[in-house]
TIMI-463007 format. One line per 8 residues: number of its first residue (from 0); for each residue x, y, z of C-alpha. Coordinates in nm, 2 decimals, padded with zeros to 4 digits. Example, Ala and Ser with C-alpha at 12.3 -4.5 7.8 and 13.67 -1.06 7.14 Angstrom:
<pts>
0	01.23/-00.45/00.78; 01.37/-00.11/00.71
</pts>
This chain:
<pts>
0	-11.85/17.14/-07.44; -11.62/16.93/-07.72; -11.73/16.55/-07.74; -11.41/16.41/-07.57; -11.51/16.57/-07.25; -11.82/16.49/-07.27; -11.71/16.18/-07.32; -11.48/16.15/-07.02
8	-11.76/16.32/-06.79; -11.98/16.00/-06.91; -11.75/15.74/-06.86; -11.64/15.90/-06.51; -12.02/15.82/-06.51; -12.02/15.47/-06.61; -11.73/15.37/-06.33; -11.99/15.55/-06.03
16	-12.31/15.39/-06.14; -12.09/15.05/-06.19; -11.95/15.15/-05.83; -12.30/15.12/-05.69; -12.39/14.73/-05.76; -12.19/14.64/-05.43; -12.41/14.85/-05.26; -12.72/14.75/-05.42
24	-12.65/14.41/-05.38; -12.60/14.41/-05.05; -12.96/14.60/-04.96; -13.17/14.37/-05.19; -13.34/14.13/-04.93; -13.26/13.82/-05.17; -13.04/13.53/-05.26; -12.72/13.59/-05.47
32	-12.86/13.32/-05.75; -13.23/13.53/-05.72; -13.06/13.83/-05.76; -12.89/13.78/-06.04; -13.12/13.66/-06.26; -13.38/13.91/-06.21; -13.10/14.17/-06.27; -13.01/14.01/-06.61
40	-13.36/13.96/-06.71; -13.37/14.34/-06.66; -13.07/14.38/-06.81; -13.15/14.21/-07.12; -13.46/14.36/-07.16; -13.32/14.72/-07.10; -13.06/14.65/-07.40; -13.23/14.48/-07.61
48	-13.44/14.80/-07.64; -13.15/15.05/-07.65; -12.94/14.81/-07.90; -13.20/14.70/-08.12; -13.12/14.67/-08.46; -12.74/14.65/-08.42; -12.73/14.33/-08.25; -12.57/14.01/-08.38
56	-12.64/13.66/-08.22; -12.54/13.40/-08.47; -12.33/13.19/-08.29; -11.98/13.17/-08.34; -11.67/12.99/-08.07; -11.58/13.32/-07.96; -11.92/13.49/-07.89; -12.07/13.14/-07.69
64	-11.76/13.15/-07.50; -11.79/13.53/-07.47; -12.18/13.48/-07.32; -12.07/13.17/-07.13; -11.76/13.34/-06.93; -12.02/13.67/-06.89; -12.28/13.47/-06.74; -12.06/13.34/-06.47
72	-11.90/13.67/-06.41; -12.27/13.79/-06.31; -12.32/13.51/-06.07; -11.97/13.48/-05.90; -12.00/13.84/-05.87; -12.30/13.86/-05.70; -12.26/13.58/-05.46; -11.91/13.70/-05.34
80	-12.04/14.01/-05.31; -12.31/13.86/-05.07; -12.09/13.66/-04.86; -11.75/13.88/-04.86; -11.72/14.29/-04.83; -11.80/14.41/-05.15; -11.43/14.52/-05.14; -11.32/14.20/-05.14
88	-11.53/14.10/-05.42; -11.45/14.38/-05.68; -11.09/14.41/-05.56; -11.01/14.03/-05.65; -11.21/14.07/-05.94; -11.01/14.35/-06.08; -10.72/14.07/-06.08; -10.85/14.00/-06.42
96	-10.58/14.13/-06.61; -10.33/13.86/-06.46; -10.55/13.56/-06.62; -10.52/13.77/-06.94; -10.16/13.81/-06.92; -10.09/13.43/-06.83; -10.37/13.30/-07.12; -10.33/13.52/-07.38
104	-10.00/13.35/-07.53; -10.21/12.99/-07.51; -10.55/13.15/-07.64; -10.43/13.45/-07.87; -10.04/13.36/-07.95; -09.99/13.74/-07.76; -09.64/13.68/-07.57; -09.60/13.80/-07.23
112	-09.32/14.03/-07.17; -09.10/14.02/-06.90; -09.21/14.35/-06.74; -09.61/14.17/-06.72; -09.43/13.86/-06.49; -09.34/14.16/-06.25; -09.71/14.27/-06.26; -09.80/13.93/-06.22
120	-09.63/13.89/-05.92; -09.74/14.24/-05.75; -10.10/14.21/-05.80; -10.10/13.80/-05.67; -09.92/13.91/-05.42; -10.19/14.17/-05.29; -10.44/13.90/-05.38; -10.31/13.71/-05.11
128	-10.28/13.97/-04.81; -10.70/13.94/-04.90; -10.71/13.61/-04.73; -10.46/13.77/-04.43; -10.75/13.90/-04.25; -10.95/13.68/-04.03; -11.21/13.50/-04.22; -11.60/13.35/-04.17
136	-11.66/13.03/-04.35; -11.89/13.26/-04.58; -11.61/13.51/-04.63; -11.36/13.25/-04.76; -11.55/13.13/-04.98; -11.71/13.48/-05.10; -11.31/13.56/-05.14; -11.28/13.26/-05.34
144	-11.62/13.35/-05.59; -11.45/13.65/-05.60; -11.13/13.51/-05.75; -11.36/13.34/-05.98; -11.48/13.59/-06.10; -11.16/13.76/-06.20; -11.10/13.47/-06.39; -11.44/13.48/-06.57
152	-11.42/13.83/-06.68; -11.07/13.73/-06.84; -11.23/13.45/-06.98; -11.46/13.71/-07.13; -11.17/13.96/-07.22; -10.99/13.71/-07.41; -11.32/13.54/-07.60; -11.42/13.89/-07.71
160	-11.03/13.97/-07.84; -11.07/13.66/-07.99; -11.37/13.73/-08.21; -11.25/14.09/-08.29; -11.53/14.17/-08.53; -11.80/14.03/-08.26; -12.06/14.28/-08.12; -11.95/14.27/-07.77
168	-12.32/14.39/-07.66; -12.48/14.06/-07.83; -12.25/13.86/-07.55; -12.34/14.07/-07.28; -12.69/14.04/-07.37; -12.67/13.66/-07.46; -12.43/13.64/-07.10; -12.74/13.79/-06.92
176	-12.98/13.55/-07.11; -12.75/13.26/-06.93; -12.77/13.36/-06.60; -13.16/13.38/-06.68; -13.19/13.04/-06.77; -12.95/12.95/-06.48; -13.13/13.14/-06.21; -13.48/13.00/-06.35
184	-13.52/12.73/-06.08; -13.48/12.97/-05.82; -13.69/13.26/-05.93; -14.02/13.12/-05.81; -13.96/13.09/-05.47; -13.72/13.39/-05.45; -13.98/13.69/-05.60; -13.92/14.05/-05.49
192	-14.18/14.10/-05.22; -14.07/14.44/-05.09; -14.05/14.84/-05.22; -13.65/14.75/-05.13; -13.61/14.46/-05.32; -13.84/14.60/-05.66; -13.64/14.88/-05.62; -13.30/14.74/-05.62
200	-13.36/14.51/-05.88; -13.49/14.79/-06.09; -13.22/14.99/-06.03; -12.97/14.72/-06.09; -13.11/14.59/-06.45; -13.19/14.92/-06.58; -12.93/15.15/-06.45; -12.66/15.00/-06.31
208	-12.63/14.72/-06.57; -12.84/14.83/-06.85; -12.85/15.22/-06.91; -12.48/15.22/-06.75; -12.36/14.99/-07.09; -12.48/15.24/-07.30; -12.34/15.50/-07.21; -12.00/15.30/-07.21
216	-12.06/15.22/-07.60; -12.05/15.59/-07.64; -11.77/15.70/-07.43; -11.56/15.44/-07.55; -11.57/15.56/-07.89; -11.48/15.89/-07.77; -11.15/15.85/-07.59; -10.78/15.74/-07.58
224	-10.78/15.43/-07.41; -10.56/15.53/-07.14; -10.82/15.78/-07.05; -11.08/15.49/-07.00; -10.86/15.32/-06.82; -10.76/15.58/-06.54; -11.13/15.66/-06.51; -11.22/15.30/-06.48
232	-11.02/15.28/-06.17; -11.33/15.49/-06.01; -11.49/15.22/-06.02; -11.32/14.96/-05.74; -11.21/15.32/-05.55; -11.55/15.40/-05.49; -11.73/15.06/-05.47; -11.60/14.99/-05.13
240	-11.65/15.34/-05.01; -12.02/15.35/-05.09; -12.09/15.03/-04.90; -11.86/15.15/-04.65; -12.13/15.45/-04.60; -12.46/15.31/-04.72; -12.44/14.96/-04.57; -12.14/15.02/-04.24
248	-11.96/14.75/-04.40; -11.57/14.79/-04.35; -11.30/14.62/-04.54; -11.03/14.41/-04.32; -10.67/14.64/-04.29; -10.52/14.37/-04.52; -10.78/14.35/-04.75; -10.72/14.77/-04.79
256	-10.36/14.70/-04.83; -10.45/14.39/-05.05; -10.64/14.65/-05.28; -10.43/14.90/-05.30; -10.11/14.72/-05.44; -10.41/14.53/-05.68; -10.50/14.86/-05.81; -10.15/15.04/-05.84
264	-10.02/14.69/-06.01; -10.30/14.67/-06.24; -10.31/15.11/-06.30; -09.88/15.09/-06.32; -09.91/14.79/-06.61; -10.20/15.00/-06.81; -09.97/15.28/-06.83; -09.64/15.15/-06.92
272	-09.82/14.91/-07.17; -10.00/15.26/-07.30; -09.63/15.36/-07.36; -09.48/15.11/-07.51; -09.78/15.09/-07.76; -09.70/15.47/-07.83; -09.34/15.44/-07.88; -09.38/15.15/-08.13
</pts>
């Protein structure tokens, strides 16, 4: 089999076992703070080992800002995906690239083009029919983590393009280290008691935030980014779907129609940007 697809088998992959956090999250009998920081202790540990000896952690603007905006996409993403449907949560999230586009000229002196405002508009617009459907306190607020955490993995996004020569595995270990320290309170009183909950968290740190980055490092190398991208989109497809099977948690009709135009907006803007870049 040649290396490029092997490559795109692996990062098909990656976008499945990051499908599966919703649904782990949802089973582990814990609070969205507890949760997260055994995960990332788990995490850390799990990379550390994998990456060692290629790992760079002197401090520079763009890697603390990198680790900083990581850190909160772990714990926004977590808690929304606690208190909303894990739809909700990794849909909004996926707004990222609208942060991107409306920061980048301020943080990176990248201009946005005329055809972004139009993706701009179509993906806040199917952020909004998300907050159509009729909400619980919990859910609101999960939908609003959620929009946080969009904004944090933009935050990311641009601190990483930023640094361009910055190991972008020492800020996701460093961003794991954060949420550690930030979850340490907590941790005490919220231990994993139960086969479920060890489980879980296992399975979470190791796999599905741990092994799972690995085996993006390779396949990145390995393909055209448009590739990565369309395969990616597995990802918030099939995040919903597993909860929706492994958990009987359904998404509101808005919130599906929310996620759609989200997706197409955000899959639409990856492809004509992939085109313009070519025809340059």
């Amino acid at each position: 089999m040649r290396e490029n697809v092997r490559a795109a088998w692996g990062m098909a992959a990656t976008a499945l076992l990051w499908s599966t956090g919703g649904l782990a999250i949802k089973l582990v009998p814990l609070a969205p703070i507890a949760v997260a920081g055994w995960r990332s202790l788990l995490s850390a540990a799990t990379l550390l080992v994998l990456f060692r000896g290629s790992l760079d952690f002197r401090p520079t603007p763009a890697r603390l800002g990198a680790a900083a905006a990581y850190a909160g996409l772990l714990i926004t993403n977590v808690a929304a995906t606690k208190l909303t449907t894990a739809a909700n949560a990794i849909l909004l999230a996926y707004t990222a690239p609208v942060y991107v586009a409306l920061l980048a000229p301020y943080f990176l002196g990248e201009k946005t083009r005329r055809a972004d405002w139009l993706f701009i508009a179509a993906t806040l617009g199917g952020m909004g029919l998300f907050f159509v459907d009729k909400l619980s306190a919990s859910g609101f607020w999960g939908n609003i983590l959620a929009v946080g955490s969009g904004f944090c993995y933009a935050a990311f996004t641009l601190c990483m393009r930023a640094g361009r020569e910055d190991s972008p595995v020492s800020s996701v270990i460093a961003g794991h280290l954060l949420t550690v320290l930030a979850a340490l309170p907590f941790l005490p009183g919220e231990l994993p008691d139960s086969v479920l909950a060890l489980l879980g968290l296992g399975y979470l740190g190791i796999v599905q935030q741990g092994v799972s980055l690995a085996l993006y490092v390779w396949c990145i190398k390995r393909l055209p980014a448009l590739s990565a991208m369309l395969l990616m989109t597995l990802e918030p497809i099939c995040n919903p779907l597993l909860v929706a099977i492994g958990y009987g948690e359904l998404p509101g009709t808005w919130a599906v129609c929310g996620g759609l135009v989200v997706v197409a907006a955000v899959t639409l803007r990856g492809l004509a940007g992939r085109g313009e870049g070519e025809g340059a």
